[in-house]
C-alpha positions in Angstrom: 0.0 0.0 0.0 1.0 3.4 -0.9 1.1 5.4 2.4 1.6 8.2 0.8 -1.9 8.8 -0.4 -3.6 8.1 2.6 -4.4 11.6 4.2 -4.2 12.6 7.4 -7.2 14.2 9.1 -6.3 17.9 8.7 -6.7 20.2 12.1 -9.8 22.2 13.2 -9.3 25.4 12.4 -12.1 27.9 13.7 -13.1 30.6 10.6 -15.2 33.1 9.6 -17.6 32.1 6.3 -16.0 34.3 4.5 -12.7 32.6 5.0 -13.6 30.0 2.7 -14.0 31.8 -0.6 -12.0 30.2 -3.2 -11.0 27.1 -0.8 -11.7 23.8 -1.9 -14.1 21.5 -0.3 -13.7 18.2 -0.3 -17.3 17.4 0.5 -19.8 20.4 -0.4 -20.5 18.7 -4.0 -21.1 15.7 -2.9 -23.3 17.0 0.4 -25.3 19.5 -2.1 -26.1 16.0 -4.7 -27.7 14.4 -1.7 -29.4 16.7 -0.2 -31.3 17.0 -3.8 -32.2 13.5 -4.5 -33.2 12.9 -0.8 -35.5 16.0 -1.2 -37.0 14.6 -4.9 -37.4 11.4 -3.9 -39.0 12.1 -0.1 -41.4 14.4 -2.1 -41.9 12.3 -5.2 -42.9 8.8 -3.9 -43.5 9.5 -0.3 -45.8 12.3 -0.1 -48.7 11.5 -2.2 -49.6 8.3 0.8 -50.6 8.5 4.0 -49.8 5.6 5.7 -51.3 4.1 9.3 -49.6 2.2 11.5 -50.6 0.3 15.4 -48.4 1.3 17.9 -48.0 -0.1 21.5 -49.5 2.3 23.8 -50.5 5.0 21.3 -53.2 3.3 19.3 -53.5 4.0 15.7 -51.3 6.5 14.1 -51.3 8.3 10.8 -48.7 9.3 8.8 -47.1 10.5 5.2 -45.0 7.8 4.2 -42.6 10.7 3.2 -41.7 11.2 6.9 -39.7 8.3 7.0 -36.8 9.5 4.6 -37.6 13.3 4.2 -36.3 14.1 7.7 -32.7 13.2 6.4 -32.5 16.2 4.2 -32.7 18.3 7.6 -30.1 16.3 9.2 -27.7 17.3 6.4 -28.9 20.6 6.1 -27.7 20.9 9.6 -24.5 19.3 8.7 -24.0 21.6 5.7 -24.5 24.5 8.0 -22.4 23.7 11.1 -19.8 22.7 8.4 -19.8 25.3 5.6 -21.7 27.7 6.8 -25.2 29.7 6.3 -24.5 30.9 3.2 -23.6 27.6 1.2 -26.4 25.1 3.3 -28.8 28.5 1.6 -27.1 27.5 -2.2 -27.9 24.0 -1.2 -31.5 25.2 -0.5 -31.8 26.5 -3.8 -30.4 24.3 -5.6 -33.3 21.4 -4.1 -35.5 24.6 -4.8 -34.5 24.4 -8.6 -34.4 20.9 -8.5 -38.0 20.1 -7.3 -39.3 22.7 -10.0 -38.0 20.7 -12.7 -39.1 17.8 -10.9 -42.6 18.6 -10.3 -42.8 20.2 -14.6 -41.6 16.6 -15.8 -44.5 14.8 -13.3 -47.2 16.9 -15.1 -46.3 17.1 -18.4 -45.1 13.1 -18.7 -49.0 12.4 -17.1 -50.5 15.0 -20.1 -48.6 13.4 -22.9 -51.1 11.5 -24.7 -50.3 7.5 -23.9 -49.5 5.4 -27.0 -52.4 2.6 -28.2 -51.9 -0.3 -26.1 -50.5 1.4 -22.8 -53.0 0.4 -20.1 -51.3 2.2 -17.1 -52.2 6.2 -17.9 -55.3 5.6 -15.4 -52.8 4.6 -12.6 -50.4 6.7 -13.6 -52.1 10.1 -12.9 -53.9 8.6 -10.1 -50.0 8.4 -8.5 -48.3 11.4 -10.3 -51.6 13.7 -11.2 -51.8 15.6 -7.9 -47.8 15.7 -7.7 -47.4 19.7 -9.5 -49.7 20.7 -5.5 -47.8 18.7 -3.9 -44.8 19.8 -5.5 -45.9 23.5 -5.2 -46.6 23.0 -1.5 -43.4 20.8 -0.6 -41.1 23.6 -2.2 -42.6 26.4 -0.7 -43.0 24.7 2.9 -39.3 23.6 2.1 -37.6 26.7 1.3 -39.0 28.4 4.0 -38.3 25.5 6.7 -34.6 25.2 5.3 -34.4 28.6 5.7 -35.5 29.2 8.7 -33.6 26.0 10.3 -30.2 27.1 9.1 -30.4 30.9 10.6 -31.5 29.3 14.0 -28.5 26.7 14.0 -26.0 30.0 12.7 -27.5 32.7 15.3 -27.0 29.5 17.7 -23.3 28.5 16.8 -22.3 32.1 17.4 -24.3 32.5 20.4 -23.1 28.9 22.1 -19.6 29.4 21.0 -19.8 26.2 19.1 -20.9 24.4 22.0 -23.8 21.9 22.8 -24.9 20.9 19.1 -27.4 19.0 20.3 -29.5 21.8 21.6 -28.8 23.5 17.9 -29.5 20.4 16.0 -32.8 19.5 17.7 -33.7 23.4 18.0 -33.3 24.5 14.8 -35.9 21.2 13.8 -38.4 22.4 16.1 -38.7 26.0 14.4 -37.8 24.8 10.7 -39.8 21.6 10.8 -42.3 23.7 12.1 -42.7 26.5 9.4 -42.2 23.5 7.1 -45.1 21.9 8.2 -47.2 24.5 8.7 -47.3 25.6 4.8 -47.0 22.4 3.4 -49.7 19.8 4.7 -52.7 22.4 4.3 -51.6 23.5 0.8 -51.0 20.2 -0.3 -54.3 18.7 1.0 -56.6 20.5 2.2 -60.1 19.5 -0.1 -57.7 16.4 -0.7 -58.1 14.5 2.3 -60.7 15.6 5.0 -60.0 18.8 7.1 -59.6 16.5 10.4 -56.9 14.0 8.5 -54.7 16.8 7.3 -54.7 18.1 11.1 -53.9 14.8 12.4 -51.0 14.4 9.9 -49.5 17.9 10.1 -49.1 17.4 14.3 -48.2 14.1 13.7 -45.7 14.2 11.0 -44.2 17.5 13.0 -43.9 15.2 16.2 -42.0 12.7 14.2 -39.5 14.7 12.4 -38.7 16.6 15.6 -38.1 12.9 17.0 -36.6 11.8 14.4 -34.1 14.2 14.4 -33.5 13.9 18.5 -33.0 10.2 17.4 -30.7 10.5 15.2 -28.2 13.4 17.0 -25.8 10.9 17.5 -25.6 10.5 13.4 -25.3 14.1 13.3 -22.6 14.5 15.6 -20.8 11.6 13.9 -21.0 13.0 10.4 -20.4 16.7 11.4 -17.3 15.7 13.3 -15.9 13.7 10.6 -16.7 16.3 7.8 -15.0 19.3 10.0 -11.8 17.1 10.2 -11.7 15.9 6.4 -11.9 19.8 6.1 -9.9 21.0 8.4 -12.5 23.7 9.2 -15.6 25.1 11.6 -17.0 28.1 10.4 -18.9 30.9 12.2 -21.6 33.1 10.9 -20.9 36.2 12.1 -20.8 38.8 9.4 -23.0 36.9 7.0 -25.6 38.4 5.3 -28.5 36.3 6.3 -31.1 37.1 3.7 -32.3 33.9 2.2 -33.3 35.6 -1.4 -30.3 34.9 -3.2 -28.2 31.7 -4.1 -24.6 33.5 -4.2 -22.3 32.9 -1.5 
């Protein structure tokens, strides 16, 4: 084995976000690529079903399917902010933005292409896919402002803590972002889709969920943030950034 191209976890070095402008990152690509096909996919095939489960001691509880995978895209949008920074985890945002617009165009205009003679599965197909440009609508507006909104409150934190206690910024900045999030989405996506009562019952439960979801999976976060900040040799603090989530520049 060549030990010369093995490399050495690089020292944590404490920077400003602006300290990072023509550095390269070993990671960001690959961070931003995920974070768009766990936000497609979540949206795509899990949203559309509710799904309903027996649990011990709780009794029936409903649930979008979604809420099973879409929670991951806010445990790396807090790694891409504790790592790079506000102002590249709000690129990232945009970038799923952009990504779920395209998305959502091909779902409708695939369903209204006229099927060719013979093709027997158009009925099921729009009956999966034909409601997908609300959902779509709902998901990216709930999505850009929950993003948003949870990667200021982990910043404002980090500065505020010193860089201490992720925990409390991790889990804190779910409560308020999951909690725009789900407040726009679930009653734009559904409402006069499902009864009044079932949307309810899925907003407050899906917003449970994700909030426990992400307490649950801390110990992932800490794992993957502490491994990305030494393959990068860098922790970044948001002090002078400009915080305005309407642009896509860093």
């Amino acid at each position: 084995m060549d030990t010369a191209k093995i490399e050495e976890p690089q020292a944590v070095v404490a920077v400003e976000a602006d300290a990072l402008a023509g550095r390269s990152l070993r990671f960001y690509d690959f961070a931003m690529a995920a974070f768009a096909v766990i936000l497609i996919c979540s949206n795509l095939i899990g949203a559309a079903k509710p799904a309903q489960i027996e649990a011990p001691l709780i009794g029936t509880v409903t649930f979008g399917a979604g809420i099973l995978f879409f929670p991951l895209s806010y445990v790396l949008g807090d790694v891409l902010t504790e790592v790079y920074g506000f102002a590249r985890a709000r690129r990232v945002v945009w970038v799923g933005f952009g990504a779920s617009i395209f998305a959502a165009a091909m779902s409708w205009f695939i369903v209204a292409l006229p099927p060719a003679d013979g093709y027997t599965g158009q009925a099921a197909l729009a009956e999966v896919f034909g409601q997908v440009p609300r959902i779509f609508l709902a998901s990216i507006i709930a999505f850009w402002a929950g993003e948003m909104a949870n990667a200021f409150v982990l910043a404002r934190m980090k500065v505020i803590t010193g860089g201490k206690h992720l925990w409390a910024r991790t889990i804190g900045s779910t409560v308020v972002g999951q909690g725009v999030d789900s407040l726009i989405f679930y009653p734009l996506a559904f409402l006069g889709v499902w009864e009044t009562s079932l949307v309810i019952q899925v907003l407050l439960t899906n917003y449970a969920l994700k909030v426990a979801w992400e307490t649950v999976l801390t110990p992932v976060t800490y794992r993957v943030v502490a491994y990305f900040k030494r393959a990068e040799g860098l922790d970044v603090f948001d002090r002078k950034t400009d915080f305005t989530p309407f642009k896509a520049s860093i």
